[in-house]
C-alpha positions in Angstrom: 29.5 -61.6 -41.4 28.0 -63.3 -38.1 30.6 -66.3 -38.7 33.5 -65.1 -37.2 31.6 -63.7 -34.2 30.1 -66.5 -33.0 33.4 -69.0 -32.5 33.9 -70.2 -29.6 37.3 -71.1 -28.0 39.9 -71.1 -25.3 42.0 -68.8 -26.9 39.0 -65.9 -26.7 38.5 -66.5 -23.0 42.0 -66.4 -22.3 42.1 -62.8 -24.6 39.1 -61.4 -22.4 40.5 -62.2 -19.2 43.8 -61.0 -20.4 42.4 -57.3 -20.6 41.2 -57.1 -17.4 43.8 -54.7 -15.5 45.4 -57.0 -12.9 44.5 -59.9 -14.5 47.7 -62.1 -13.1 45.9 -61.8 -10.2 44.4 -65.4 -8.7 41.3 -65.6 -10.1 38.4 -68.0 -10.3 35.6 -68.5 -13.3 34.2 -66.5 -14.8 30.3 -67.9 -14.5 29.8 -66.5 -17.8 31.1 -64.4 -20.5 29.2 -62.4 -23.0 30.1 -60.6 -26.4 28.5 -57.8 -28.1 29.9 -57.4 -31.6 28.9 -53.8 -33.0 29.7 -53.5 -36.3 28.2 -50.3 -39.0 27.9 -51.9 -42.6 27.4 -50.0 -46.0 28.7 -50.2 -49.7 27.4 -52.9 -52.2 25.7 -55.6 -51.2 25.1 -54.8 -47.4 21.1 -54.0 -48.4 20.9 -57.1 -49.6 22.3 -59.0 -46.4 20.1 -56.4 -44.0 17.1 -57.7 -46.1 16.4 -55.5 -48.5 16.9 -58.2 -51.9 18.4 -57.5 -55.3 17.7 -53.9 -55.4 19.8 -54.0 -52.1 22.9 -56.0 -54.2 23.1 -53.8 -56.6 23.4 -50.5 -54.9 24.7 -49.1 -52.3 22.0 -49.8 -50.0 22.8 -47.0 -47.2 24.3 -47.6 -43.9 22.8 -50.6 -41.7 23.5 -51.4 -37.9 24.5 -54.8 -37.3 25.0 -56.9 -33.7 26.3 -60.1 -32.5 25.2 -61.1 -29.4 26.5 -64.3 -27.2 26.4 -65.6 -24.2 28.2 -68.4 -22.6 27.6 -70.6 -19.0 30.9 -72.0 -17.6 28.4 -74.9 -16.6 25.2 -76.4 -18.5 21.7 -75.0 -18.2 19.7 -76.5 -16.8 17.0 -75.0 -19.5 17.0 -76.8 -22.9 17.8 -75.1 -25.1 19.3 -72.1 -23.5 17.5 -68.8 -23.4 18.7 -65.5 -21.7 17.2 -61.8 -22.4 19.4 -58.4 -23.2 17.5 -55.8 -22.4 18.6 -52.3 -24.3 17.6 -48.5 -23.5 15.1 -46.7 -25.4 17.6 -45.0 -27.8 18.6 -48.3 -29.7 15.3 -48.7 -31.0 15.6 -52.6 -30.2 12.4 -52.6 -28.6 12.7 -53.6 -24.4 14.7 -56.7 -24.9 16.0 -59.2 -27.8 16.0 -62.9 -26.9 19.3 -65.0 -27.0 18.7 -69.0 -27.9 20.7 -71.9 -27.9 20.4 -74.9 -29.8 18.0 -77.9 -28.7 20.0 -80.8 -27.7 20.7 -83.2 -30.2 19.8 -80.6 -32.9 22.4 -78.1 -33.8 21.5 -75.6 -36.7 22.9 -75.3 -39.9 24.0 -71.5 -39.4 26.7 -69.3 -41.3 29.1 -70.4 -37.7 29.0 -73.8 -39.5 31.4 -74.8 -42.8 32.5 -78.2 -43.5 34.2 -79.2 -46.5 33.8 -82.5 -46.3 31.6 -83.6 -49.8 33.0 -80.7 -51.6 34.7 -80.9 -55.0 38.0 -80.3 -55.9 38.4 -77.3 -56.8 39.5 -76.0 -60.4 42.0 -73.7 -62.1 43.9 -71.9 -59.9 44.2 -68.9 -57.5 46.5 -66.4 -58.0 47.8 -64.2 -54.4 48.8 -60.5 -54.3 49.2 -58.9 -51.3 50.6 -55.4 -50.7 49.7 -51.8 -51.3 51.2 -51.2 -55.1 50.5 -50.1 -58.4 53.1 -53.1 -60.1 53.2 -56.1 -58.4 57.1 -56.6 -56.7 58.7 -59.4 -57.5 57.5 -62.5 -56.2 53.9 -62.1 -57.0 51.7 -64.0 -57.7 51.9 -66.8 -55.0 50.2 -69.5 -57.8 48.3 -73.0 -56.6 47.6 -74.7 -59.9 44.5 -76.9 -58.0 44.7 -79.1 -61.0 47.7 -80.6 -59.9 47.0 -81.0 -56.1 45.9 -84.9 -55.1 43.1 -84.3 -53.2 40.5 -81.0 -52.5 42.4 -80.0 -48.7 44.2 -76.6 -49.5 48.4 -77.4 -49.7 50.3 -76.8 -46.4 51.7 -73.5 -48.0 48.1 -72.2 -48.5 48.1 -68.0 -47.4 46.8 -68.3 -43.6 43.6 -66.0 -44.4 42.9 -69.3 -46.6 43.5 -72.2 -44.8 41.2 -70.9 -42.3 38.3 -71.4 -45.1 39.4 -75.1 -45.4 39.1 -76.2 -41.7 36.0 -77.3 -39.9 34.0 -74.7 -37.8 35.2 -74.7 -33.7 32.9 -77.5 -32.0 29.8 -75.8 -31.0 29.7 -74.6 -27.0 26.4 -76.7 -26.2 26.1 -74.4 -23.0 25.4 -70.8 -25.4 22.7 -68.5 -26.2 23.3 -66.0 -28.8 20.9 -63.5 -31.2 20.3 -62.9 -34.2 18.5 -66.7 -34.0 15.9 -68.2 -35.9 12.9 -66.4 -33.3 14.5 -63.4 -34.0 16.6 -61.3 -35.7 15.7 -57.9 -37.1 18.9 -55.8 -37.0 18.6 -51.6 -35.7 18.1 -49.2 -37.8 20.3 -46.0 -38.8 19.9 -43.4 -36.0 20.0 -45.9 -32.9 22.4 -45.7 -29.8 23.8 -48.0 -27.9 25.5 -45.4 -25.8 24.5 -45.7 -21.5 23.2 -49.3 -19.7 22.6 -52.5 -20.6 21.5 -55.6 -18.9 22.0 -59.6 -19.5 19.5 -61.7 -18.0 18.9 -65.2 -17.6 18.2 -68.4 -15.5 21.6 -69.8 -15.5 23.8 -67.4 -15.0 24.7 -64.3 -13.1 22.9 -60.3 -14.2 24.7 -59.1 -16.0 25.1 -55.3 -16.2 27.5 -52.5 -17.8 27.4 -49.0 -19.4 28.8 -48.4 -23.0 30.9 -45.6 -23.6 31.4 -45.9 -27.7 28.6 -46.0 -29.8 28.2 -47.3 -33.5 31.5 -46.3 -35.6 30.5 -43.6 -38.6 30.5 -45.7 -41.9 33.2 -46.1 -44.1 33.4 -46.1 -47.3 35.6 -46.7 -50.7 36.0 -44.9 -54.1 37.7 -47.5 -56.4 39.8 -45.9 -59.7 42.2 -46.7 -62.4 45.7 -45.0 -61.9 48.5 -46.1 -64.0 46.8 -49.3 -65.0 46.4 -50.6 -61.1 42.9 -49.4 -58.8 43.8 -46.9 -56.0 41.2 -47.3 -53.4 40.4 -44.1 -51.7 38.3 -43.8 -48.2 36.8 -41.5 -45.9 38.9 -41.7 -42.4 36.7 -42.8 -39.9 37.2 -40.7 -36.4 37.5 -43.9 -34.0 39.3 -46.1 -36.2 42.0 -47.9 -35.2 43.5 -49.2 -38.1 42.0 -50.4 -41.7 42.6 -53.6 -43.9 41.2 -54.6 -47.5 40.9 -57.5 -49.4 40.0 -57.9 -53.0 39.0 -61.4 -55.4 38.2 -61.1 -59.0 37.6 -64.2 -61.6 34.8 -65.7 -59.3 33.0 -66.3 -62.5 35.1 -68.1 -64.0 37.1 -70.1 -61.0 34.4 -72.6 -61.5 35.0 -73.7 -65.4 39.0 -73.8 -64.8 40.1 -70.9 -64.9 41.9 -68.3 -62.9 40.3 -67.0 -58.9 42.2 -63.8 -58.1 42.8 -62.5 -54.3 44.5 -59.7 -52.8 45.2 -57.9 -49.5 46.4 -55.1 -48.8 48.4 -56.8 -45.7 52.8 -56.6 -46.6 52.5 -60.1 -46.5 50.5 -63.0 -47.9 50.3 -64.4 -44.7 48.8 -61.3 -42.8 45.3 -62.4 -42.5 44.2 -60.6 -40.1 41.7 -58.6 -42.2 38.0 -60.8 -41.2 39.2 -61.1 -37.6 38.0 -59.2 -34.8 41.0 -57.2 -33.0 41.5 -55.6 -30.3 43.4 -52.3 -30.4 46.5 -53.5 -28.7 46.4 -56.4 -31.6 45.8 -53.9 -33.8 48.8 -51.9 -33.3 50.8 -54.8 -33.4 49.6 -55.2 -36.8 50.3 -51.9 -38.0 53.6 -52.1 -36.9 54.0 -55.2 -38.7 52.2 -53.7 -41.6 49.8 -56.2 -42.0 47.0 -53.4 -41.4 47.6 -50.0 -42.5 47.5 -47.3 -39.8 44.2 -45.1 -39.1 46.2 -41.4 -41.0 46.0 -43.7 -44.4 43.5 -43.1 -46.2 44.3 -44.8 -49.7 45.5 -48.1 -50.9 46.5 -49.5 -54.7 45.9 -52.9 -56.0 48.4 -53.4 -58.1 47.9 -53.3 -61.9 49.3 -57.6 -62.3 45.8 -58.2 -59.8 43.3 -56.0 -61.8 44.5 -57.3 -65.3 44.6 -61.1 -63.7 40.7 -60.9 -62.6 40.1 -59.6 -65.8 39.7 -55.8 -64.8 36.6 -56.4 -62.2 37.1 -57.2 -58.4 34.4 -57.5 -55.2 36.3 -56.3 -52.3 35.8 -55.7 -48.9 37.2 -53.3 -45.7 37.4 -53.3 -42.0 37.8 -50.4 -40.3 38.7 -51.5 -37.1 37.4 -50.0 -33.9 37.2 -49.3 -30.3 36.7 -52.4 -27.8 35.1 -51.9 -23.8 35.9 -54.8 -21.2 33.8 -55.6 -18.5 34.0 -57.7 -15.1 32.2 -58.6 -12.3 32.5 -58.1 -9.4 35.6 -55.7 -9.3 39.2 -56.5 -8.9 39.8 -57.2 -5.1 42.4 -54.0 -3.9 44.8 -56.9 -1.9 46.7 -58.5 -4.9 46.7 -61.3 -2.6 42.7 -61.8 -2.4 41.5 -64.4 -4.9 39.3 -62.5 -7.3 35.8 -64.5 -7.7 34.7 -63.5 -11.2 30.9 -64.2 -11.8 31.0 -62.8 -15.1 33.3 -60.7 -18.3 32.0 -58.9 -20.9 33.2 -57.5 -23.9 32.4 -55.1 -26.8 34.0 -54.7 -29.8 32.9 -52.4 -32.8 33.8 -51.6 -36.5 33.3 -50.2 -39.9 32.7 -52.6 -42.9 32.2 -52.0 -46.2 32.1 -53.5 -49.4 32.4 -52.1 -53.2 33.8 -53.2 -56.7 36.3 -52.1 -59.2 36.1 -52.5 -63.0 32.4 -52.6 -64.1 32.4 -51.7 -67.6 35.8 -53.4 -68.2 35.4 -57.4 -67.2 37.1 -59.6 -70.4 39.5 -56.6 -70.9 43.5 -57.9 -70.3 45.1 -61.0 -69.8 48.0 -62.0 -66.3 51.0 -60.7 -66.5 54.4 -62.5 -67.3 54.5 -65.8 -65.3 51.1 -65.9 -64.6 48.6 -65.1 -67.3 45.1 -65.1 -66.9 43.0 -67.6 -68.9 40.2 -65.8 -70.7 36.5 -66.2 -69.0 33.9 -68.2 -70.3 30.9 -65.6 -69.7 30.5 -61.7 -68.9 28.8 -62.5 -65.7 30.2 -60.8 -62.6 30.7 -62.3 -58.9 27.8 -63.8 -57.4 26.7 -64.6 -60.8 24.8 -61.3 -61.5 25.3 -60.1 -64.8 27.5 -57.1 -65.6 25.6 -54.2 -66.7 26.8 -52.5 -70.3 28.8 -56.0 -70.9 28.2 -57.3 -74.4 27.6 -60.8 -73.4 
């Protein structure tokens, strides 16, 4: 989950400065910028990713805290690698401080911020879109890519956008960054911490930082999967700071391997409304709803239609954002003559969410073929995604 978090680029500095009231205003830098992604995991699988193993896969695993942290020198430090300290209140039970590192020089990490897919193989079978909130499928759907019959393993030009993004090499890493969790630490709060009141940013190359959160971790959300008239309603809990909710399902993981038949879905109105891994803002995020690519924070329920859970063979792993509230933060304050030229040593921004994960169909993978048009190839083994076995299966 840390991936998308830790990209650097243009565009982001360009959105922090952009919600700074007044913002048109002359401005110069900022020294340095720092992000604080907040994010409140639960459902299957997040115990395993906080640490706690297989046990942790397989069930629900509780609710886990999870930050981001980052922080970025307009210039290069003189300090190889880069180092810099947040320092938290007692009520986040982060201890006094957490250390941010950089890279050493010449040695960038392999880390979850890095994919390449340079080396790997062409991909087999084929994948098979749905998008939308419906118990049938409208006509339309599935968007098909028969990988078989592309040249080469680079996704085609008319690839969904939430998957060409998973084709193109990671954002060039910013050589002057510090960010945690990192490899001398990492160990994520616990259920029950606040990060409510001050905090403070500390290092040799670049300005204090300092600001006071307002929001706090986001409750947790979570799904309820069923069957209804053949398709899987997904029903959730309404989350009181959300601004808005997305979901994403993919079934036939198992079998995409051997040829046959990977499975995605969104619950975007479009194929190409993937917006649902990002990071937005709530401005963004009402643009969204209005272009009902993310469903508004009074819905509470959702349907896969019945074409996607037959296709991926009556099991899917899926995913949901709840998205949340965002503080901005700059230093030193907006001059009150429009015409001043406003110095800005540093911004700083804070975004939080929900996430959660579950999975439909456990008791019923093999069951069903595709629909008309598109019909799903029958799996080679009863083993769910990620490999693990399916409990009760008879294989």
């Amino acid at each position: 989950m840390r991936s998308i978090s830790r990209y650097a680029s243009l565009a982001a500095v360009a959105a922090v400065l952009a919600t700074v009231p007044g913002s048109a205003q002359k401005t110069t830098g900022p020294k340095a910028q720092y992000s604080m992604d907040v994010s409140t995991m639960s459902g299957m699988g997040m115990g395993a990713m906080m640490g706690g193993g297989l046990g942790g896969l397989l069930g629900g695993g509780g609710d886990n805290y999870m930050l981001d942290l980052k922080l970025t020198s307009a210039t290069p430090s003189p300090q190889q690698p880069e180092k810099a300290d947040h320092f938290f209140l007692p009520a986040a039970k982060m201890g006094k401080s957490v250390p941010l590192v950089g890279d050493a020089p010449g040695k960038p990490s392999k880390t979850d911020r890095d994919y390449d897919p340079r080396g790997m193989e062409k991909p087999k079978g084929r994948l098979l879109m749905f998008w939308g909130c419906y118990t049938k499928a409208p006509k339309g759907q599935p968007f098909i890519i028969d990988f078989a019959k592309l040249p080469t393993a680079q996704m085609p030009a008319n690839m969904p956008a939430q998957m060409r993004g998973m084709q193109v090499a990671a954002a060039a890493r910013d050589a002057n960054a510090a960010w945690w969790p990192n490899g001398q630490n990492g160990k994520q709060p616990k259920s029950g911490s606040s990060l409510r009141g001050e905090h403070r940013v500390a290092s040799a190359y670049t300005p204090e930082i300092k600001f006071a959160l307002m929001n706090d971790y986001m409750a947790s959300l979570k799904v309820n999967p069923s069957e209804q008239l053949g398709a899987i309603l997904l029903k959730w809990n309404s989350v009181p700071t959300a601004t808005g909710y997305v979901a994403w399902a993919m079934g036939g993981m198992e079998r995409a391997g051997q040829g046959g038949d990977l499975v995605m879905w969104t619950s975007a109105n479009s194929k190409d409304g993937g917006t649902g891994m990002d990071w937005l803002s709530p401005a963004e995020v009402q643009r969204q709803i209005a272009a009902k690519n993310i469903l508004p924070p009074t819905q509470t329920t959702c349907s896969i239609p019945a074409e996607a859970k037959a296709a991926a063979g009556g099991m899917m792993f899926g995913s949901m954002n709840a998205f949340g509230p965002e503080e901005n933060f700059a230093f030193p304050p907006k001059p009150a003559d429009p015409k001043a030229v406003w110095n800005i040593d540093w911004t700083a921004k804070v975004r939080f969410r929900a996430f959660t994960s579950f999975m439909t169909g456990m008791g019923s993978m093999g069951a069903g073929g595709g629909e008309e048009g598109a019909p799903a190839r029958k799996p080679k083994s009863c083993k769910g995604p990620l490999g693990i076995p399916i409990p009760g299966s008879s294989c």
